[in-house]
C-alpha positions as CSV (number, residue, x, y, z in Angstrom):
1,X,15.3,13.4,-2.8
2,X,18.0,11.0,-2.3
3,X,18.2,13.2,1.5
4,X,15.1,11.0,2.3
5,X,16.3,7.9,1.2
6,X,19.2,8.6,3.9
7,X,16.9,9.4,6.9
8,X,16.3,6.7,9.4
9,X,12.4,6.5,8.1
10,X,10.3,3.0,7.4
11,X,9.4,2.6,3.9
12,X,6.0,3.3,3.8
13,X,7.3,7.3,5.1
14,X,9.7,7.3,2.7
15,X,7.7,6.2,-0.3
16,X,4.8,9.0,1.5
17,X,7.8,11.8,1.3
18,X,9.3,10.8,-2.1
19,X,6.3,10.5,-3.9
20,X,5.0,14.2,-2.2
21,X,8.0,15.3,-3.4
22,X,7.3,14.5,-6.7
23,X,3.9,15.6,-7.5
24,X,5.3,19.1,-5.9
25,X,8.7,18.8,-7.7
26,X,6.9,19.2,-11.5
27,X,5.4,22.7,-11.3
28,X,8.3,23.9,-9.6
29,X,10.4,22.8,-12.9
30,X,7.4,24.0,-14.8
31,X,7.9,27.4,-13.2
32,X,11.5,27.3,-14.1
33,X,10.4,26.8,-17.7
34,X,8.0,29.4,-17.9
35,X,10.4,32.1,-16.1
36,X,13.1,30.9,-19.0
37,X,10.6,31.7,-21.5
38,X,9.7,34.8,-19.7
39,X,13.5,35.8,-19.5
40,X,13.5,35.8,-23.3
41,X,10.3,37.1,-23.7
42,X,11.4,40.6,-21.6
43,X,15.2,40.6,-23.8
44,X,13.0,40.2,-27.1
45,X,11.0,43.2,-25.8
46,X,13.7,45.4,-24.1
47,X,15.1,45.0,-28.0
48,X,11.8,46.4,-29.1
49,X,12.2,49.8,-26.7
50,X,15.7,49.9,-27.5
51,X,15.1,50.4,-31.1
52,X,11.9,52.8,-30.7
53,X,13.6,55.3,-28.7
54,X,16.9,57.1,-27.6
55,X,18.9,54.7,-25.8
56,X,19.7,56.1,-22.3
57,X,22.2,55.1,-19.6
58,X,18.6,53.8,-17.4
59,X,16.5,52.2,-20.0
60,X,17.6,48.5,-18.9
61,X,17.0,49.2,-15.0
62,X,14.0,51.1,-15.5
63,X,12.2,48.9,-18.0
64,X,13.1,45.7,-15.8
65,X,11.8,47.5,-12.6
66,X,9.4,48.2,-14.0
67,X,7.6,44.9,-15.4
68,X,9.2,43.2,-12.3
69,X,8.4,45.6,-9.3
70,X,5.4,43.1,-8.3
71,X,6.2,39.7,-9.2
72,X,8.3,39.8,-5.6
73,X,4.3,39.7,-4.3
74,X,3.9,36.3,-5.9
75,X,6.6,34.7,-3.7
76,X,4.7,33.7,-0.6
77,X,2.0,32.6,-2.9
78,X,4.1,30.3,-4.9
79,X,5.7,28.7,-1.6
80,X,1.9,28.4,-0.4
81,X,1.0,26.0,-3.3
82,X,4.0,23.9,-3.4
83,X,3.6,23.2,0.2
84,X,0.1,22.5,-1.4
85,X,1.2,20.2,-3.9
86,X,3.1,18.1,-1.1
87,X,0.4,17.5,0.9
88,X,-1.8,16.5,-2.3
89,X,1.2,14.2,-3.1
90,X,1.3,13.0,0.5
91,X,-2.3,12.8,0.7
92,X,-2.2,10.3,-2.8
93,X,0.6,8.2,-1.1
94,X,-1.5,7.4,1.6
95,X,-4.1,6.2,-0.7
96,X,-1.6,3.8,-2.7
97,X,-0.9,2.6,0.7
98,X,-4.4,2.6,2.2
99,X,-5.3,-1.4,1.4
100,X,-2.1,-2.6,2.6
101,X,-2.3,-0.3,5.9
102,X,-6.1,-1.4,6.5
103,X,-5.0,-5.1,6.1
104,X,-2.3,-4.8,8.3
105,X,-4.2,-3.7,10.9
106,X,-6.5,-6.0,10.5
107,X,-4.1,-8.8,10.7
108,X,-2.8,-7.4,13.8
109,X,-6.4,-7.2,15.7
110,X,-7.5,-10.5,14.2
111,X,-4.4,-12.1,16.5
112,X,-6.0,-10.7,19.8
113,X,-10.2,-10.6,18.7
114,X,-10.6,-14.1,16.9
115,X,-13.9,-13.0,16.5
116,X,-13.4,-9.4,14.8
117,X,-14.7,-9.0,11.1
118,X,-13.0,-7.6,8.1
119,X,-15.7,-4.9,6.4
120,X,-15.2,-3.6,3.4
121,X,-16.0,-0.3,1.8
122,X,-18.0,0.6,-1.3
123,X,-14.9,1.8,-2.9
124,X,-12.8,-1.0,-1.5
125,X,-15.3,-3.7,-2.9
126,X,-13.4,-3.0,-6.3
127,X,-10.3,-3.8,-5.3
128,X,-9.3,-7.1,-6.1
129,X,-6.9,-7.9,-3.3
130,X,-9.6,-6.4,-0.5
131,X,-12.2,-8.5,-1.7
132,X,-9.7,-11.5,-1.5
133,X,-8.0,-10.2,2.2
134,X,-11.3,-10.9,3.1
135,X,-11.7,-14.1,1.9
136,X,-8.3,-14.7,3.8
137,X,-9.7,-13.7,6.8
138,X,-12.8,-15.7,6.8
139,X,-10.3,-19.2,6.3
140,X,-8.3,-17.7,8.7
141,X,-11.3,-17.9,11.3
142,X,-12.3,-21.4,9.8
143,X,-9.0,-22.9,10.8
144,X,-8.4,-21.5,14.1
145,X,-12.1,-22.8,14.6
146,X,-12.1,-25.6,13.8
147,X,-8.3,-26.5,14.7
148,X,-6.7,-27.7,11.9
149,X,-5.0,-26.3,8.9
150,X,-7.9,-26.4,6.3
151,X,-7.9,-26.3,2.2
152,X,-10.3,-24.2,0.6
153,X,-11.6,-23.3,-2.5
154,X,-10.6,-20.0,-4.5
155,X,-13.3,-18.6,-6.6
156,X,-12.2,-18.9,-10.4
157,X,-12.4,-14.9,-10.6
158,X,-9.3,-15.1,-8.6
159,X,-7.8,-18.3,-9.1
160,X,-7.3,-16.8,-13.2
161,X,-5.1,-14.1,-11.6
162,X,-1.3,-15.2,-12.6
163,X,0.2,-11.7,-12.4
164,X,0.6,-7.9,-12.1
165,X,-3.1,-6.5,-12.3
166,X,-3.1,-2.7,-13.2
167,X,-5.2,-0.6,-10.8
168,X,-7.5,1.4,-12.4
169,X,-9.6,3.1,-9.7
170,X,-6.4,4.4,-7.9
171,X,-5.2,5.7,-11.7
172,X,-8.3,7.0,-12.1
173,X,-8.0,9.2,-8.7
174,X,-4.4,9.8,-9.9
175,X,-5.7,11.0,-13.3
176,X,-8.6,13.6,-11.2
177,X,-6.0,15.1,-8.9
178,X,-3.5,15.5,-12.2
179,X,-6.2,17.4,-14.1
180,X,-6.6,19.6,-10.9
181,X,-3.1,20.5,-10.4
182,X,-2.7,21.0,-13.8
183,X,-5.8,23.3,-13.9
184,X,-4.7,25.5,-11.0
185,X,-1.0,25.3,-11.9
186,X,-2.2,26.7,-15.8
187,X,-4.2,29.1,-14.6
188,X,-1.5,30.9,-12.3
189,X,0.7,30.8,-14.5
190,X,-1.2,32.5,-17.6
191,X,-2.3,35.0,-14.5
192,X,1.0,35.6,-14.1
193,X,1.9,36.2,-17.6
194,X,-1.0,38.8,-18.0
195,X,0.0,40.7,-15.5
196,X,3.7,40.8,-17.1
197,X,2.3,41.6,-20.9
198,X,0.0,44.0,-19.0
199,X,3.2,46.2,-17.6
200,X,4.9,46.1,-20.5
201,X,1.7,47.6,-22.4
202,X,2.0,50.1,-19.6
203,X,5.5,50.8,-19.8
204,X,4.9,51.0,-23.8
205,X,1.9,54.0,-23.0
206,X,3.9,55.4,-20.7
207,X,7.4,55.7,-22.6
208,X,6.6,55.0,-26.8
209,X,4.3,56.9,-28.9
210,X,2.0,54.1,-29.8
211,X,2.0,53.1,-33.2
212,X,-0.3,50.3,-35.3
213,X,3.0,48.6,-35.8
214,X,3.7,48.5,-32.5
215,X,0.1,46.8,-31.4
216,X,0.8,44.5,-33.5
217,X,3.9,43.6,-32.7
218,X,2.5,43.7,-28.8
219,X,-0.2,40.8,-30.2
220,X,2.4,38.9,-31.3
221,X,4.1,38.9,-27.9
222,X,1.0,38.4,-26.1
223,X,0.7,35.3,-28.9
224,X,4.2,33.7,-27.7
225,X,3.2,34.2,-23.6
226,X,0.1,32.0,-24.3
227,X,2.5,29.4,-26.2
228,X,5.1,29.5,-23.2
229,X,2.2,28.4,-21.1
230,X,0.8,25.5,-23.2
231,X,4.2,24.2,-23.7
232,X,4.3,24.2,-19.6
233,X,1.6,22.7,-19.0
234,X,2.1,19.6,-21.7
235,X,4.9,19.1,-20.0
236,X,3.8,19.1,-17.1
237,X,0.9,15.9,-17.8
238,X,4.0,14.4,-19.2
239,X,6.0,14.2,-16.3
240,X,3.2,13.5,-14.1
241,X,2.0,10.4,-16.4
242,X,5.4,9.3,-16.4
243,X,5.3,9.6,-12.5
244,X,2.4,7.6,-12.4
245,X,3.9,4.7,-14.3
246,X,6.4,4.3,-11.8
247,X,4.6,4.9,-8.9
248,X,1.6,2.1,-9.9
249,X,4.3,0.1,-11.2
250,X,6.1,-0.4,-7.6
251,X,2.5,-0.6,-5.7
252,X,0.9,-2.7,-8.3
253,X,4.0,-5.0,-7.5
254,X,3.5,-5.1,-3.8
255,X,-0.4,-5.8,-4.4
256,X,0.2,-9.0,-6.9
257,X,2.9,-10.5,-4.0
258,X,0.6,-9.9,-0.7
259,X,-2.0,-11.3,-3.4
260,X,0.1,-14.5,-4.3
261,X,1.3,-15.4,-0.6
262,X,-2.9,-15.2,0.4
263,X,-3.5,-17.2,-2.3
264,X,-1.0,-20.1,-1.5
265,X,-1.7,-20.2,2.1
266,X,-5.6,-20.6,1.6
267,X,-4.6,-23.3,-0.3
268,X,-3.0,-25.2,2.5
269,X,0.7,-23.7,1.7
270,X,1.6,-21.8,5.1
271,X,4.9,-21.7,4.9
272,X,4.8,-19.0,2.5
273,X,4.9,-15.5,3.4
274,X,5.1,-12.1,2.1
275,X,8.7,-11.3,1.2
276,X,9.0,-8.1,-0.7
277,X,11.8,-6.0,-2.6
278,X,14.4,-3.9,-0.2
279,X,12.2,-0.5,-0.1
280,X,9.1,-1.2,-1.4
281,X,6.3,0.1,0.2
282,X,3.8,-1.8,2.1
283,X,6.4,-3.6,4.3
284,X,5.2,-2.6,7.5
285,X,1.8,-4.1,7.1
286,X,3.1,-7.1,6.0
287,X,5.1,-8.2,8.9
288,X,1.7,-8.0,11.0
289,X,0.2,-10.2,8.2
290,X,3.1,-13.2,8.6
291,X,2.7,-12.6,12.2
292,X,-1.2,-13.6,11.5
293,X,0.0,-16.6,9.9
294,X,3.0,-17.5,12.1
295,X,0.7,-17.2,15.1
296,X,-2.3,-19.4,13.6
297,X,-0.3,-22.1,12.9
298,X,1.8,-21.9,16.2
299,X,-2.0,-21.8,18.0
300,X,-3.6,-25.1,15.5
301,X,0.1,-27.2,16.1
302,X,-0.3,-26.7,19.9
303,X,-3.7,-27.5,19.9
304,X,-3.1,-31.0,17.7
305,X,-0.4,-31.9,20.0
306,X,-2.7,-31.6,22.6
307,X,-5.1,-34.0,21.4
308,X,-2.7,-36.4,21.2
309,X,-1.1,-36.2,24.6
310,X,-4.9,-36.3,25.8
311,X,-5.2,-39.9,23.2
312,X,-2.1,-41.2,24.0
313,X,-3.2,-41.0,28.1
314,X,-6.6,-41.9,27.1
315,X,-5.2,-45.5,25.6
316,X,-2.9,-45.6,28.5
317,X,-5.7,-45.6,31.0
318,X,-7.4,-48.6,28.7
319,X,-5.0,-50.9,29.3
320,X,-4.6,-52.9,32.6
321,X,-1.1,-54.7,32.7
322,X,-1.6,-58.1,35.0
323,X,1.7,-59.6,34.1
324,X,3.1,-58.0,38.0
325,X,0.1,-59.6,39.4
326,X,0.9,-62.9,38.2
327,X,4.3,-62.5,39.6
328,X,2.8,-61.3,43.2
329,X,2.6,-64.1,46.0
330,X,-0.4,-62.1,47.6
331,X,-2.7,-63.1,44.9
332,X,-2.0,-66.3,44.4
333,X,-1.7,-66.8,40.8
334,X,0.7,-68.6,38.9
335,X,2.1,-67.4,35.6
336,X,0.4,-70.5,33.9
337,X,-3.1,-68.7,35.0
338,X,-2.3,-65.6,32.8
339,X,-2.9,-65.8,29.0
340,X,-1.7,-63.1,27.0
341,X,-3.7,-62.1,24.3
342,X,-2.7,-59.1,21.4
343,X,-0.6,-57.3,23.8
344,X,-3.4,-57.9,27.4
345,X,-3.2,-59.8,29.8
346,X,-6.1,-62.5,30.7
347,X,-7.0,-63.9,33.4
348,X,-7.8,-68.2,33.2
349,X,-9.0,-69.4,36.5
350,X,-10.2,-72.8,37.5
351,X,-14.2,-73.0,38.4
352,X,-14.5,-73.8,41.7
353,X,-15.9,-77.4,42.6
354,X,-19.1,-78.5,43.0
355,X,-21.3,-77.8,46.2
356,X,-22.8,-81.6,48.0
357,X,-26.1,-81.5,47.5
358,X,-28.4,-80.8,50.6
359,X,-30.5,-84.0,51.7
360,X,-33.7,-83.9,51.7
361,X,-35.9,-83.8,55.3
362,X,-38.9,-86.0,55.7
């Protein structure tokens, strides 16, 4: 495992590989369990044929040929479900991942289509953080409409939310596929282990005169195969439940901090971004979400800085300076004609003098 922690690979493929790795890694230590308990199981039982007949020079390579001439067949078959099991593990991987991934893309489009509109799925309607990525989104459009950072209002349902909140419909699917692997995986293996007691009955037929003591003592056997296979198979749920705690615990993580960062800037924070731990998953889709917010508020500070050149010219224009005119000998004004008044200039001229009046004609 640590072979994929060493390739050149972005997180989210790593986590995808490790965590395939993993759900294929536990029945192949089951396997190893079971053949461990099978190796004794045949010793215990080559003791048995030892003691029931005259020992020859061939008993130990004819007896072990003999139970094991066909279990070479099972070979392509076992390399057939673990490659399987990866892509079950691969497959549940990319659905630990699958909010983050959709919301990455989305922030990524929503940079170029101001207009494009986050839908949600029946399924993704009970995720908490996809029902708030689309709040997000919809303030996101707000403030780009209307041009200015805006505060809004976070319904109390999530406003309550002050940490880690477990994921219960992706454990749930976790839970499913483990009862399927574990089904499939229990059933092989007690196929298997039939078909081992079943030539060694064989063998018994075919080499022992048959006694009652010796049925029973075959029971017994048949007893201890069917004990080696439970014991596989707890262990098995307890590896993969132990699996699952770390796998929800690092997602789970990653899900409360793209949360948090949301949360702060719909509330008029956007300076904060999404900063997670070195190899966490969700990474990638995170960078197109800060790019979201880094772009937005690079596109509502250009556009307030705009409105003010455009009031600053606007004011400009308003005001008519008169002081060179006073100064100018082509007007005719004297400085003593210009009254200043809260920063203007004013012009004070002298009426002009009456006109003589026109005589009458009689």
């Amino acid at each position: 495992m640590n072979i994929i922690y060493d390739l050149k690979l972005s997180n989210d493929t790593k986590f995808k590989h490790v965590t395939a790795f993993k759900v294929a890694f536990v029945p192949f230590i089951s396997l190893i369990i079971i053949s461990f308990g099978f190796w004794i199981f045949l010793e215990t039982m080559y003791g048995f044929f030892l003691s029931s007949m005259i020992n020859t020079l061939n008993l130990k390579e004819m007896f072990y040929k003999q139970i094991l001439s066909d279990l070479k067949n099972y070979i392509p078959l076992l390399l057939l479900y673990f490659v399987f099991l990866y892509v079950i593990g691969f497959y549940l991987a990319n659905l630990l991942l699958r909010s983050f991934k959709k919301i990455g893309k989305f922030a990524a489009q929503l940079t170029d289509e101001p207009n494009a509109e986050f839908k949600l799925s029946t399924l993704e309607k009970r995720e908490y953080l996809m029902r708030f990525a689309q709040l997000f989104f919809d303030y996101i459009a707000e403030s780009r409409g209307a041009g200015v950072v805006l505060k809004s209002e976070i319904p109390m349902k999530f406003w309550n939310i002050k940490g880690v909140v477990f994921d219960y419909l992706h454990y749930l699917i976790y839970v499913l596929l483990l009862f399927v692997i574990t089904i499939v995986t229990t059933l092989g293996l007690d196929y298997m282990s039939k078909d081992v007691y079943q030539k060694i009955t064989n063998f018994a037929v075919e080499v022992l005169q048959i006694k009652q003591n010796h049925m029973l003592f075959f029971s017994t056997q048949q007893e201890l195969l069917s004990s080696i296979v439970m014991v596989t198979m707890v262990t098995m749920v307890l590896v993969y439940f132990i699996i699952a705690n770390n796998l929800f615990a690092k997602t789970n993580g990653v899900t409360y901090a793209y949360f948090r960062t949301l949360k702060d800037v719909i509330q008029g924070n956007w300076e904060e971004r999404i900063n997670l731990r070195y190899g966490d998953p969700g990474a990638d889709d995170a960078k197109f979400v800060n790019q979201l917010i880094d772009f937005v508020e690079e596109e509502i500070d250009e556009l307030v800085e705009l409105e003010e050149i455009i009031a600053a010219d606007k004011d400009e224009g308003d005001a008519v300076d008169f002081s060179d005119m006073a100064e100018s000998p082509e007007t005719g004004l004297q400085e003593e004609d210009v009254i200043h008044h809260d920063g203007l200039a004013v012009l004070e001229l002298e009426s002009p003098p009456p006109l003589p009046p026109i005589p009458n004609k009689k």
